[in-house]
C-alpha positions as a printed Julia matrix, in Angstrom:
306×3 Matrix{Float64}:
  95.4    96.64  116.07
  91.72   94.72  116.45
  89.08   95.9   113.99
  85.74   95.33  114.73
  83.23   96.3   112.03
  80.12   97.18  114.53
  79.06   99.47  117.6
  77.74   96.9   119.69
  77.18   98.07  123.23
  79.67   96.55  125.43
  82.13   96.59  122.48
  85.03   96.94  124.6
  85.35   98.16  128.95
  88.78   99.75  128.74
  88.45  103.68  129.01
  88.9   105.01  125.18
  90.58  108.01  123.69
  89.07  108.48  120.74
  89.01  110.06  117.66
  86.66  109.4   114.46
  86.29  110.53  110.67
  85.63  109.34  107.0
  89.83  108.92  106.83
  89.73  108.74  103.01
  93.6   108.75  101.58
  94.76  108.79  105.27
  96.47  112.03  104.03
  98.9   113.9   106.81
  96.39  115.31  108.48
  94.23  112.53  109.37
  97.58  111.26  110.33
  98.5   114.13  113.11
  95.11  113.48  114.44
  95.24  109.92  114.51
  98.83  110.19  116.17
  97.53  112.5   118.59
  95.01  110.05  119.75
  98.04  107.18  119.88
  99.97  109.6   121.89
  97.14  110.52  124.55
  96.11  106.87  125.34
  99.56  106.04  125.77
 100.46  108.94  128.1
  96.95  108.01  130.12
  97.15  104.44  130.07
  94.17  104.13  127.66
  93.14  102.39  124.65
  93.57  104.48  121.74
  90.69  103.97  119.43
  89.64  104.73  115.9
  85.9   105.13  114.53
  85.29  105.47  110.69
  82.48  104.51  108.47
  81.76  101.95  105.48
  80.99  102.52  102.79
  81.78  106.37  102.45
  79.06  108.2   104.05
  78.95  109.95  100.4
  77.35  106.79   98.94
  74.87  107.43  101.27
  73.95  110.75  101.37
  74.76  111.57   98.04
  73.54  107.73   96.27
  73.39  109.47   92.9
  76.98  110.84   92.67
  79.59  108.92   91.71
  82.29  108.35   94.57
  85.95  109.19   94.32
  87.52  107.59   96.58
  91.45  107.59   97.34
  91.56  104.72   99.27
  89.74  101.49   99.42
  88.77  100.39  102.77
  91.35   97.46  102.58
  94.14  100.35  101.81
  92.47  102.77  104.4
  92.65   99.65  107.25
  96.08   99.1   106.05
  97.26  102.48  106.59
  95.7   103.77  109.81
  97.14   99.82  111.45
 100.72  101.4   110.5
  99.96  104.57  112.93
  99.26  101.96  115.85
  95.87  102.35  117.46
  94.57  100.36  119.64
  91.21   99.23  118.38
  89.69  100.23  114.78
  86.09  100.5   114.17
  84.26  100.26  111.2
  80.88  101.0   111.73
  78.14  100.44  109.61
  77.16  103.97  107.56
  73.15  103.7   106.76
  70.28  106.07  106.2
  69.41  105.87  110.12
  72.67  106.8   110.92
  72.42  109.67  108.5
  69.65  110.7   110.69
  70.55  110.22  113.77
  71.58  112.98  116.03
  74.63  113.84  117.12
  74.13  113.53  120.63
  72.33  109.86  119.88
  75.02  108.78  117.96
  77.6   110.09  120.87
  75.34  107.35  122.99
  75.71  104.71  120.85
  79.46  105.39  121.12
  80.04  105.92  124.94
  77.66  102.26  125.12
  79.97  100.24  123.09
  83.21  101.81  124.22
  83.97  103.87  127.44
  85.03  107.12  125.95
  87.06  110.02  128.13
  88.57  111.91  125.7
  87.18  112.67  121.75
  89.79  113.93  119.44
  88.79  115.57  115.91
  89.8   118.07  113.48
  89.29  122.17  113.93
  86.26  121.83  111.48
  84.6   118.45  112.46
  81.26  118.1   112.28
  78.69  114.95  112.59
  75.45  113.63  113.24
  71.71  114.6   111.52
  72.76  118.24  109.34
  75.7   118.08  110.53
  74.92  119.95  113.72
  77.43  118.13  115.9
  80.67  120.32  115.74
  83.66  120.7   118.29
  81.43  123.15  120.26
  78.46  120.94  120.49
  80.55  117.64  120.99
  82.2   119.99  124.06
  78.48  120.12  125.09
  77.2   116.48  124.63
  80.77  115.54  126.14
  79.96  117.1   129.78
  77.23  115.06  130.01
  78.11  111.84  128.69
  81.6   112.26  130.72
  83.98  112.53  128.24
  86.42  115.5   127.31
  86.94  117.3   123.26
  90.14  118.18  121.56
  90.45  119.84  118.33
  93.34  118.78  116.19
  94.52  122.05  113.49
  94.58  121.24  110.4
  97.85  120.48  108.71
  99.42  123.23  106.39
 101.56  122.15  103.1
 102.31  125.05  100.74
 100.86  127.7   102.35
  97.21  125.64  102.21
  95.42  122.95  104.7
  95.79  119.5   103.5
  92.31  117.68  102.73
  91.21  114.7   100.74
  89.65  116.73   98.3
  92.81  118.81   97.43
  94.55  115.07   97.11
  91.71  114.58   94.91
  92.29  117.9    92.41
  96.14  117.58   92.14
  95.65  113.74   90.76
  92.9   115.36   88.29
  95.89  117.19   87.4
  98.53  114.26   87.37
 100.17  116.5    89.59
 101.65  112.81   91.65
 104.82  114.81   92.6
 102.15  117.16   94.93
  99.87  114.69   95.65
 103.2   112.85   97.96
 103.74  116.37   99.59
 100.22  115.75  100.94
 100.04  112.18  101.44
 103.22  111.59  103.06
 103.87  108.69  100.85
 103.54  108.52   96.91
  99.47  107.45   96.23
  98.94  104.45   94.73
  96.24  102.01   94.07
  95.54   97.93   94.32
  94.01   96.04   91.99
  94.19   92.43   90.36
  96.08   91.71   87.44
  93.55   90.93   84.56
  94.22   89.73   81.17
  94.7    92.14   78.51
  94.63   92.12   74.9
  98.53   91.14   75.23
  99.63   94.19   72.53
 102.24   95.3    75.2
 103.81   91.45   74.71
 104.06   91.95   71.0
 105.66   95.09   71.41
 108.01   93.85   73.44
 106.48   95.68   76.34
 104.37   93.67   78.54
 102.22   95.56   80.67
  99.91   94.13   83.61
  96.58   94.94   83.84
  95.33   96.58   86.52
  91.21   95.72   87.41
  90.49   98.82   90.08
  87.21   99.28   91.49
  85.52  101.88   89.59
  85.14  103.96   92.63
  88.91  104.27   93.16
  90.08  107.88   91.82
  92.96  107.59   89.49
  95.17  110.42   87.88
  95.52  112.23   85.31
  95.51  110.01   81.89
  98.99  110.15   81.18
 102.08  107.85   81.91
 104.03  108.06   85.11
 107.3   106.35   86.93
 107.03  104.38   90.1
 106.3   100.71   91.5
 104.94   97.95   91.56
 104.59   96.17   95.09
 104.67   92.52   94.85
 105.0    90.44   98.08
 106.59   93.11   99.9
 109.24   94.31   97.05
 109.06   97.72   95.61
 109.55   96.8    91.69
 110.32   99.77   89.39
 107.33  100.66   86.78
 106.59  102.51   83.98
 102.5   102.45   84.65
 100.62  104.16   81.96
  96.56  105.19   82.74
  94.31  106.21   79.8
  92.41  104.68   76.95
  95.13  103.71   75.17
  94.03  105.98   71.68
  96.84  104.74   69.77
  94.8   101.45   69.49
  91.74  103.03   69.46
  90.73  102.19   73.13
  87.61  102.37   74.45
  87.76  101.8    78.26
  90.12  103.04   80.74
  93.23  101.32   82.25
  95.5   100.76   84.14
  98.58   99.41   82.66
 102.21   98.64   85.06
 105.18   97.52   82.79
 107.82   96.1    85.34
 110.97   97.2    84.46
 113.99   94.31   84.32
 111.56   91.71   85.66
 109.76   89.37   83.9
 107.32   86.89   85.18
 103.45   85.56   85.31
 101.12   88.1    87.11
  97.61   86.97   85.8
  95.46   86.79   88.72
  97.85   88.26   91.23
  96.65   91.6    93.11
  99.44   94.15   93.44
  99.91   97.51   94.38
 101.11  100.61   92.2
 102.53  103.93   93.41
 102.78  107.11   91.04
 105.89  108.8    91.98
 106.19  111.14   88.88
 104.15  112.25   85.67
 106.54  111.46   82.59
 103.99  112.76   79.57
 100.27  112.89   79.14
  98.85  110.55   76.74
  99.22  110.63   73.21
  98.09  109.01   70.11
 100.62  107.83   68.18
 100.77  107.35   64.18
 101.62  103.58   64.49
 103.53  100.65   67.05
 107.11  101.33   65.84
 105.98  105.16   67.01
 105.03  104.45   69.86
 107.63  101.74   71.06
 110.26  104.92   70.33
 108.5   106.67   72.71
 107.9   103.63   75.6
 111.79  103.37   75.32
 112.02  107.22   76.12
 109.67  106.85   78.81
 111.78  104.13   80.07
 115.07  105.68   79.99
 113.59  108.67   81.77
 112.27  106.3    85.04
 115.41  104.85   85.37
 116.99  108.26   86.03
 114.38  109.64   88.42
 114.18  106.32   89.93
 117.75  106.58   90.28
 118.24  102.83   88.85
């Protein structure tokens, strides 16, 4: 997969199916419709190409509310390249392009790439008030040559999948759901930072986590899952919260490796939340709470199955 990260015209002369959206968390239904799009090109003999916007059109239209985003745009590149389009483009989200028209900003498309089918979801909408829906794109598309598909909307537990329901089962620490959606367990990247080192002296050491402060994390609590490092899944006991045993102020991250040991200062890795153990608690003193890190220990290993 190329990624280009403008809409220059004359981007690219092969005819295009494509299909476009914010693609935060890459959940299973931005996954059907990317797929779809893979599947079309192929069976036409056409470059299969994906459109999607940095940063979050959010930041932009809504500057004074905080973002909470599931995916980074490093994780959100990383994840549509696995579903094997042709061409990714990540074009630049402004206040012009917040006002630009939906048929303007079809123009700008069909002038960088040569576009003859447009796949989106059932409720898509785009351009200045958000006026450009499947209907109107249907319109714009007859005259700028290019035909509109309309991808349903994935169903898991009787409701459609979206990145805001991601979003409110992870408020919940509800990781177990938030897989059902995703299709994979969510997780987060970050660099390992150093600590105040308690974890060491408990005989726990824990890694660090920085994560953008944009990056939505769940529930405060402690959870079982891994810790990706160089391509190995390592188990994890990862606990997020602030810590109020210690009196913490801030909120972190925190991935103790189980049966490894090793330097991770400085190193980014990747955690996955596979399943909620506890919420978090305050604890009377260490000895307290090192009783309870050994429970929460014993219990990953069994539904990590190690």
């Amino acid at each position: 997969m190329d990624v280009v990260r403008s809409l220059a015209p004359g981007l690219s002369t092969r005819p295009s199916v494509l299909t476009m959206g914010k693609y935060d968390g890459v959940h299973l239904g931005h996954q059907q419709l990317i797929s779809t799009t893979v599947e079309r090109a192929r069976s036409l003999g056409m470059q299969s190409v994906v459109l999607t916007w940095e940063p979050h059109p959010n930041a932009v239209i809504r500057p004074d509310a905080p973002l909470h985003l599931l995916t980074s745009l490093e994780e959100r590149i990383e994840l549509i390249a696995a579903l094997a389009p042709d061409l990714l483009i990540v074009a630049p989200f402004t206040a012009e392009t917040r006002a630009t028209s939906a048929e303007d900003y079809m123009r700008q498309i069909v002038a960088a790439i040569p576009v003859r089918e447009l796949w989106v979801g059932e409720d898509f909408a785009m351009g200045r008030g958000r006026t450009g829906d499947v209907a109107t794109l249907m319109a714009i598309g007859v005259e700028l040559g290019f035909a509109v598909g309309a991808v349903r909307k994935v169903i898991v537990g009787g409701e459609p999948v979206s990145a805001s329901r991601v979003r409110e089962v992870l408020r919940r620490g509800a990781v177990d759901e938030a897989v059902a959606l995703l299709g994979r367990p969510f997780g987060l990247r970050g660099v390992v930072v150093e600590g105040d080192r308690r974890g060491r002296t408990i005989g726990f050491p824990t890694a660090n986590l920085r994560v953008d402060p944009t990056h939505v994390l769940p529930a405060d609590g402690v959870y079982a899952g891994h810790v990706y490092l160089n391509g190995e899944a390592l188990p994890a006991v990862t606990n997020v919260g602030l810590r109020p045993t210690f009196n913490g102020l801030h909120r972190t991250v925190e991935a103790h490796l189980l049966d490894w040991s090793g330097d991770l200062y400085g190193r980014s890795i990747r955690v996955t939340f596979l399943h909620r153990l506890r919420g978090e608690q305050r604890f009377e003193g260490p000895a307290a709470l090192v009783a309870q890190i050994r429970q929460d220990a014993a219990r990953a290993r069994e539904l990590l199955q190690l």
